[in-house]
C-alpha positions as CSV (number, residue, x, y, z in Angstrom):
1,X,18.9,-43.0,15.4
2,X,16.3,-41.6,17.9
3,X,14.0,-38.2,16.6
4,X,14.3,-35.6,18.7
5,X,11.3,-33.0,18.4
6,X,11.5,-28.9,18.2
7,X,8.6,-26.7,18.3
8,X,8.6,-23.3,16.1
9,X,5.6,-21.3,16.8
10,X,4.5,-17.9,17.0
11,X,2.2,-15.3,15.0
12,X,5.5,-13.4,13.9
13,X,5.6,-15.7,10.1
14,X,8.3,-14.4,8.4
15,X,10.7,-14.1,12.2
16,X,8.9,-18.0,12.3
17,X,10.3,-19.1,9.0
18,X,14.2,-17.8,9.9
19,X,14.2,-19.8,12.4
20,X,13.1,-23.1,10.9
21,X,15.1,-22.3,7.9
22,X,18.2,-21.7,10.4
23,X,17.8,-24.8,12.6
24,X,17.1,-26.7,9.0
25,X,20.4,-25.0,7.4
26,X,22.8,-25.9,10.6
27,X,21.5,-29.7,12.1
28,X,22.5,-31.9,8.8
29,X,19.2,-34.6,8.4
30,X,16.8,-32.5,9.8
31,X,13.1,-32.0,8.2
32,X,10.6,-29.4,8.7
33,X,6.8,-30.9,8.8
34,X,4.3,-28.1,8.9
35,X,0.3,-28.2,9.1
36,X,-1.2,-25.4,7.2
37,X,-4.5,-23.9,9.0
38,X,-5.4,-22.0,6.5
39,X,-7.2,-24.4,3.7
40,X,-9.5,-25.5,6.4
41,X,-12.5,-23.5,4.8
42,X,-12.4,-26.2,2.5
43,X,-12.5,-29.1,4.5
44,X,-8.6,-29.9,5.1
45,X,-5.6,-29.2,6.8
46,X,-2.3,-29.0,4.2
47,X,0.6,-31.0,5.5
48,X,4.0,-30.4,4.0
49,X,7.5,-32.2,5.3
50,X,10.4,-30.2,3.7
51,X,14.4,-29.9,4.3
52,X,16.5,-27.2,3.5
53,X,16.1,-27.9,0.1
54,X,12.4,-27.4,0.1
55,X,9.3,-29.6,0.0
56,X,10.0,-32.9,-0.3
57,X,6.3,-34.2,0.0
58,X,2.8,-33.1,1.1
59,X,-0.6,-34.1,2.3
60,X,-3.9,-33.6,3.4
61,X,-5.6,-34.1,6.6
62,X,-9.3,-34.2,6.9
63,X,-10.8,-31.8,9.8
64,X,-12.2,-33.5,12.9
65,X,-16.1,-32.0,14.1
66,X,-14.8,-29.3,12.0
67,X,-12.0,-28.3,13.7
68,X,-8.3,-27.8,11.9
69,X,-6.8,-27.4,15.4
70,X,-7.9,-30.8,16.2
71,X,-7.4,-32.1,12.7
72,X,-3.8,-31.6,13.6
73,X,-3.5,-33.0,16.7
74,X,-4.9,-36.3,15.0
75,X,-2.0,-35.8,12.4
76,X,0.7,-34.8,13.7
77,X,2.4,-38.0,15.7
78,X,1.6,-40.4,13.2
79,X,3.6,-38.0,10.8
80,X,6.8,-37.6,13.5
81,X,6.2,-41.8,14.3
82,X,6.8,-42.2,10.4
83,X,10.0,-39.8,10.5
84,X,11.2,-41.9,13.3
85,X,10.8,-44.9,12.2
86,X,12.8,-44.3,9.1
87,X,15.6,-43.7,10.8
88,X,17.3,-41.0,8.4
89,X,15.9,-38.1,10.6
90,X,17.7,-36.7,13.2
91,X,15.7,-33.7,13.7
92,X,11.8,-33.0,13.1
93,X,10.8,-29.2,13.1
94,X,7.2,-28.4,13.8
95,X,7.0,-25.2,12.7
96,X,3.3,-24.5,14.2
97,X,0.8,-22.4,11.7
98,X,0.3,-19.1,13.3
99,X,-2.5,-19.1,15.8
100,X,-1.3,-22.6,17.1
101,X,-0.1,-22.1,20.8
102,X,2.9,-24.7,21.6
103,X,1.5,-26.3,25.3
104,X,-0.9,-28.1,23.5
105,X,1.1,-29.2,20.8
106,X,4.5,-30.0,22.6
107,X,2.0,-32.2,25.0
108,X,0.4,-33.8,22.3
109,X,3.7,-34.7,20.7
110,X,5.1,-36.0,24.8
111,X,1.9,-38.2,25.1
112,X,2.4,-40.2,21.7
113,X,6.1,-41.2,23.0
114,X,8.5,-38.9,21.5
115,X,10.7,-36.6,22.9
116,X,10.9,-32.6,22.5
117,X,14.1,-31.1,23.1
118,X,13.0,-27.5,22.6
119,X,10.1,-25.7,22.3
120,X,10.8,-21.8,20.2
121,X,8.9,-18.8,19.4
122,X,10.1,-16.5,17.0
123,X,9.7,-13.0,17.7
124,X,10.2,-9.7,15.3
125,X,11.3,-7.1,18.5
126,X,9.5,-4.5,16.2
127,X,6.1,-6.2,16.0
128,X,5.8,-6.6,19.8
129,X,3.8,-4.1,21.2
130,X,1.3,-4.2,17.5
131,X,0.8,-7.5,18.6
132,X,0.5,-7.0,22.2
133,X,-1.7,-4.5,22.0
134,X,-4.0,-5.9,18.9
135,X,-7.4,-6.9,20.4
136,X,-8.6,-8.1,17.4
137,X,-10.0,-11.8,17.7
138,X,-8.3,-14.1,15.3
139,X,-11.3,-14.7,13.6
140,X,-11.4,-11.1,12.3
141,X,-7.8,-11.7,10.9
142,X,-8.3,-15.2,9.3
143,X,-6.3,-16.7,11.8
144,X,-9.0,-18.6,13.8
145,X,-8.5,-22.3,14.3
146,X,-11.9,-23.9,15.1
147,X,-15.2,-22.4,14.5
148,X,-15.6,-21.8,18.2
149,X,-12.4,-20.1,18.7
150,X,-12.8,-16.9,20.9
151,X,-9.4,-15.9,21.1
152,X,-8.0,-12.8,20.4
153,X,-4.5,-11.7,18.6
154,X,-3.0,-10.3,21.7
155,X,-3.4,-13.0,24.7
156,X,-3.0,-15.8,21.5
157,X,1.0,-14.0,21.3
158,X,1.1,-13.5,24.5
159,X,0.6,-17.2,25.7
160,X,2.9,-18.1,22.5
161,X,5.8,-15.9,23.9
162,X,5.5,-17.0,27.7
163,X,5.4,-20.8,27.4
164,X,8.2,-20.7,25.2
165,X,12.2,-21.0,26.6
166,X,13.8,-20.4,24.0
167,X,13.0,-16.8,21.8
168,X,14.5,-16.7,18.2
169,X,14.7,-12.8,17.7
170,X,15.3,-11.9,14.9
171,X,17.1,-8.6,14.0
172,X,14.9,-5.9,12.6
173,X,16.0,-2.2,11.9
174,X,12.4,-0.8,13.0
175,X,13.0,-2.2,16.7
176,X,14.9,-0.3,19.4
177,X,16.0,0.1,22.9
178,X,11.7,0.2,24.1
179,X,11.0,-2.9,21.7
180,X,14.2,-4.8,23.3
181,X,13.5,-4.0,26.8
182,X,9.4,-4.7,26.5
183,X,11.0,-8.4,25.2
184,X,13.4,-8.9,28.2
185,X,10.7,-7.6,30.4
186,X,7.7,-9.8,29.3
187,X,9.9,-13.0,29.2
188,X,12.9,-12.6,31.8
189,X,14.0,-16.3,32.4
190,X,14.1,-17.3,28.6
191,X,17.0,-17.5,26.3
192,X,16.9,-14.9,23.8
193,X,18.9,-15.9,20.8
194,X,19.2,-13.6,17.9
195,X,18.8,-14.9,14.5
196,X,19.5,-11.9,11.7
197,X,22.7,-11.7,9.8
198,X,23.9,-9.1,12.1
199,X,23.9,-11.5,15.3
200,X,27.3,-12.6,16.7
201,X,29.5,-15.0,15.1
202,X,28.1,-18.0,16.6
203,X,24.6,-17.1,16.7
204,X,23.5,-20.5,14.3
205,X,24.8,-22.8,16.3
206,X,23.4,-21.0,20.2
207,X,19.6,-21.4,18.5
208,X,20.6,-25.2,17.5
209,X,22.2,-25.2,21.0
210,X,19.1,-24.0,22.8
211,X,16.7,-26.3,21.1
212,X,18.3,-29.4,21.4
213,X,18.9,-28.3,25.4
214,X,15.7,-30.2,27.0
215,X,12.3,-29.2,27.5
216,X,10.2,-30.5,30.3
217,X,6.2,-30.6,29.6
218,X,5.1,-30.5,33.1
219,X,7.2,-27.8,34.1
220,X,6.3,-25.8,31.6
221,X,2.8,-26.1,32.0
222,X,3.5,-25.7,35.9
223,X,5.6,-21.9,34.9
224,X,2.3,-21.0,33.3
225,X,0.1,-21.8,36.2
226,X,-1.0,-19.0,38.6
227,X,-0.3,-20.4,41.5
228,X,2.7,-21.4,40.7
229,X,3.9,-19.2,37.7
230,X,7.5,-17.5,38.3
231,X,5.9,-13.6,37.2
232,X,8.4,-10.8,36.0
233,X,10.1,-8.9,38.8
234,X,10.0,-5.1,39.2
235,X,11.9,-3.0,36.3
236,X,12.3,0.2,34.8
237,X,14.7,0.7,31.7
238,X,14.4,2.2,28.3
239,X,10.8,3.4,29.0
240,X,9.8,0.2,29.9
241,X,8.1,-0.5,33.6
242,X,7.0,-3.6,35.4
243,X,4.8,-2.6,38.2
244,X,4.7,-5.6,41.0
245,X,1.9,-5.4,43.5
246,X,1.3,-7.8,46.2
247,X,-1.0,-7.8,49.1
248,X,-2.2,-9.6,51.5
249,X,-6.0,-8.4,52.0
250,X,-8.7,-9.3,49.5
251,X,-10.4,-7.3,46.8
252,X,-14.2,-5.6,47.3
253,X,-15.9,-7.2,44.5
254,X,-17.7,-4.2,43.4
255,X,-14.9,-2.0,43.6
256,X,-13.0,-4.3,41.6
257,X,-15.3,-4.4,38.9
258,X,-15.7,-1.0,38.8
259,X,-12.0,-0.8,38.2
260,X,-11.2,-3.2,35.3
261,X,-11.4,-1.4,32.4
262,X,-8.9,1.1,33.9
263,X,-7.0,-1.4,35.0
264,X,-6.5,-3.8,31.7
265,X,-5.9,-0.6,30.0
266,X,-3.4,0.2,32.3
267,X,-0.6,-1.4,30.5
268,X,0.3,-3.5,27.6
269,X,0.4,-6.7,29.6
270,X,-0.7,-8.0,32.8
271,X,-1.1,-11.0,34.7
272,X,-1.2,-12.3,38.0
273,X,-3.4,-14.4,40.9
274,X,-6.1,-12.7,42.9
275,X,-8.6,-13.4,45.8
276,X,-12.1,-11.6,46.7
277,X,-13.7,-11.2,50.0
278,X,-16.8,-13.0,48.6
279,X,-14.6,-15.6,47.6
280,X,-12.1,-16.4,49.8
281,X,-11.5,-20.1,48.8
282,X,-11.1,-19.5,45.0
283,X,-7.8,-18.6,43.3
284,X,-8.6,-16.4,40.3
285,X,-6.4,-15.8,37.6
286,X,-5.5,-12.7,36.0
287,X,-4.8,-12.7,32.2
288,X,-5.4,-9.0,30.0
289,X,-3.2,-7.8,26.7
290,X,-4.5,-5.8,23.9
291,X,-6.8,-4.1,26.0
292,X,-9.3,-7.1,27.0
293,X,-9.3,-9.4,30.4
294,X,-9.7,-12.8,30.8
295,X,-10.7,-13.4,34.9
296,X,-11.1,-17.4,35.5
297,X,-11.4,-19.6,38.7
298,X,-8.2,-22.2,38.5
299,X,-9.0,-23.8,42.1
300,X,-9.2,-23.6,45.5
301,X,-6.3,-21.7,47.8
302,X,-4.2,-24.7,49.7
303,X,-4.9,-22.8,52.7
304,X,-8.5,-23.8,51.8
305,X,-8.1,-27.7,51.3
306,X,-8.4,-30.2,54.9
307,X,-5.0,-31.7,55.4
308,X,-5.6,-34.7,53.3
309,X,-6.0,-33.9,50.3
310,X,-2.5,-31.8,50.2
311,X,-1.5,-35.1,49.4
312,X,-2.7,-34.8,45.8
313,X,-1.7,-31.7,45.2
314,X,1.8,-31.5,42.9
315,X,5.1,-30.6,44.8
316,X,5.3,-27.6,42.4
317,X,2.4,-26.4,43.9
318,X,3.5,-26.9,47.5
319,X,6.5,-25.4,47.3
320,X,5.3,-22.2,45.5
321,X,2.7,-21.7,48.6
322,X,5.1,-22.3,51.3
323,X,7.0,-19.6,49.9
324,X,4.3,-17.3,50.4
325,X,2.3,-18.5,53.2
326,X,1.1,-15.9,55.5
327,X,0.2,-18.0,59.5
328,X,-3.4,-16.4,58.8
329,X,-4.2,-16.1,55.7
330,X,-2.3,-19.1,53.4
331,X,-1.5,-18.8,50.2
332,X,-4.1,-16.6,49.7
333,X,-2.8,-12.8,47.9
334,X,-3.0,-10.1,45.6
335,X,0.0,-11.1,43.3
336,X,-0.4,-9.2,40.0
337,X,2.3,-7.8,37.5
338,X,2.1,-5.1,34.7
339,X,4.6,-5.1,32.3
340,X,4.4,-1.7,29.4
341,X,6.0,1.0,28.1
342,X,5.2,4.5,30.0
343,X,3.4,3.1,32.8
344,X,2.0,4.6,35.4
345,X,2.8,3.0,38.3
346,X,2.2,5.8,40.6
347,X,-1.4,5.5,39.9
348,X,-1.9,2.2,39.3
349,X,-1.2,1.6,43.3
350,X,-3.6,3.9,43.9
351,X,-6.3,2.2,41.7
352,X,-5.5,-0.9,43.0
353,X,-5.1,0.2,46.7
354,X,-9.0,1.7,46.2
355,X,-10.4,-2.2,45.6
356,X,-9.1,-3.4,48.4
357,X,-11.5,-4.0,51.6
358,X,-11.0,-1.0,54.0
359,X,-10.1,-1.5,57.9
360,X,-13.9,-1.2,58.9
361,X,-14.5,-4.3,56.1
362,X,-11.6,-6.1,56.9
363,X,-12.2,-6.0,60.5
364,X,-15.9,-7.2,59.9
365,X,-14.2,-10.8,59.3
366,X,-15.2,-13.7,56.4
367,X,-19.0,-14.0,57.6
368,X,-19.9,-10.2,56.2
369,X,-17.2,-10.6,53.2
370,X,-19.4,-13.0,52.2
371,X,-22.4,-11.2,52.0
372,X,-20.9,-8.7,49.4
373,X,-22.3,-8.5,46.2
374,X,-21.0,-11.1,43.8
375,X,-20.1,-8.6,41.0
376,X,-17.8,-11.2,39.0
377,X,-20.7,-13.8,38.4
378,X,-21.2,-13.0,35.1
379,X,-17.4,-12.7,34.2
380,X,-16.9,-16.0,35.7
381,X,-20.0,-17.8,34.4
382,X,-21.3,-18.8,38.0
């Protein structure tokens, strides 16, 4: 019998737990194995493997230079080899501890040989935008998984909910219309199956359906890159907006800067790629929630790269810039996305419209776009 693999994750615990208990409940000879972050101030990581029953054994895994995070990396295929080679398991839950995003995890488990069929997060509709909008780092909240973790509550959930395909929502009386629509809005393409007694008839078996569907590591992690990344289209329902902008002339780096702390105020969530004059060859990614912005280089533009070496490059990434390739400029853009309730979009176009380089810059050419004040330096490290 081969083992197929399913990744539960997300900072939502009790939405987290219906969902392993559901999958547990409905796939006969199916285990849960869990790696508990929290005991790490004492110099281990807890490991439990349970069933629907409850725990049928548990363990301890030392930390590695101090880290739980990596602690369980080191654990966690030997544990899912040893399921799988005792042939009784048909299906291995990993239900991740709370801060743990899935990419890392679902590639750990793809390198060591096995196979994950679904990767979930389970989300309480009601706790959303608390989460969303918490800028809290998870240190603050006990929820840190190294020592060096910088991370914050609100881009940890947010990465949790994107990578994901599958969304296990659970039903919650606090949510409504503005909580369901933020969900829809933030995530379009994923399958949102509903988990609370309320759901529809056949509700169990859709989330056993969904995770047992397929899951594809390298285009997953190709959906989350920015030049690449399928973003949210324009919408406006139930008080909920997502503002699309896209351009084709680059940013005045001062003018930009100036700007951020409107702009990752502007809305709960926001993402995107972005170029600036002074710059011109480096694709910058766009990542704020809870009210704080990550800005990071990820690369050069194609447009940027000599012939030869688009032959290294993956076809993902081809494809995505042929479908926006301008005959002067590449691949280069403005391509970002805000997705909250009671947005202004309105004046977020004007905010944005204000960074851009004027005519009189713009016509001045790459030579004297150059020569502008590097004002992101000491966001990007340079």
């Amino acid at each position: 019998m081969s083992l197929s693999v399913v990744i539960v994750g997300g900072l939502h615990a009790d939405a987290r737990r219906t969902a392993v208990a559901r999958l547990l409940a409905d796939v006969p000879g199916s285990v849960v194995l869990h790696h508990d972050l929290a005991t790490a101030a004492a110099g281990t990581v807890v490991r439990t493997v349970g069933d629907a029953t409850g725990v049928l054994s548990a363990g301890e895994a030392p930390l590695v230079n101090d880290c739980a995070c990596c602690a369980l990396r080191e654990d966690l295929v030997p544990e899912l080899r040893r399921l799988a080679d005792d042939g009784t398991t048909r299906l291995a839950v990993v239900e991740l501890w709370d801060s743990v995003e899935p990419k890392a995890m679902a590639e750990v488990v793809v390198a060591g040989g096995l196979t994950v069929t679904g990767v979930v997060t389970a989300v309480d509709p009601a706790l959303l935008l608390p989460f969303l909008g918490n800028g809290d780092d998870l240190a603050e909240r006990g929820l840190a998984a190294a020592a060096t973790d910088r991370r914050t509550v609100a881009d940890t959930f947010a990465r949790q909910l994107e990578y994901a395909p599958v969304l296990a929502v659970v039903d919650s009386e606090e949510a409504g219309d503005e909580d369901r629509e933020l969900l829809a809005q933030l995530h379009p393409t994923a399958r949102r199956v509903r988990i609370g007694p309320a759901g529809p008839p056949d509700a169990r078996s859709a989330l056993v359906r969904a995770a047992l569907a397929g899951f594809d590591v390298e285009s997953a992690a190709a959906d989350q890159h920015p030049a690449c990344a399928l973003l949210p289209a324009e919408a406006d329902a139930h008080g909920v907006s997502t503002f699309v902008w896209h351009r084709r002339r680059p940013f005045h780096p001062e003018r930009l800067y100036a700007a951020l702390e409107d702009l990752t105020c502007a809305a709960a969530r926001s993402r995107g790629r972005f170029w600036l004059a002074d710059r011109p060859d480096v694709l910058l990614h766009w990542d704020a929630a809870g009210g704080a912005l990550c800005v990071e280089s990820t690369g050069p533009w194609l447009a940027s790269l000599p012939d030869a070496a688009w032959d290294m490059v993956p076809p993902v990434r081809r494809a995505a810039a042929a479908l926006d390739w301008h005959p002067e400029h590449g691949d280069r853009c403005q391509h970002l996305v805000f997705t909250s309730p009671g947005l202004d979009r309105d004046g977020l176009a004007r905010l944005l419209e204000s960074c851009l380089l004027t005519d009189a810059e713009y016509a001045a050419g790459r030579a004297a776009w150059k020569r502008l004040p590097s004002a992101f330096d000491t966001l990007l490290e340079v």
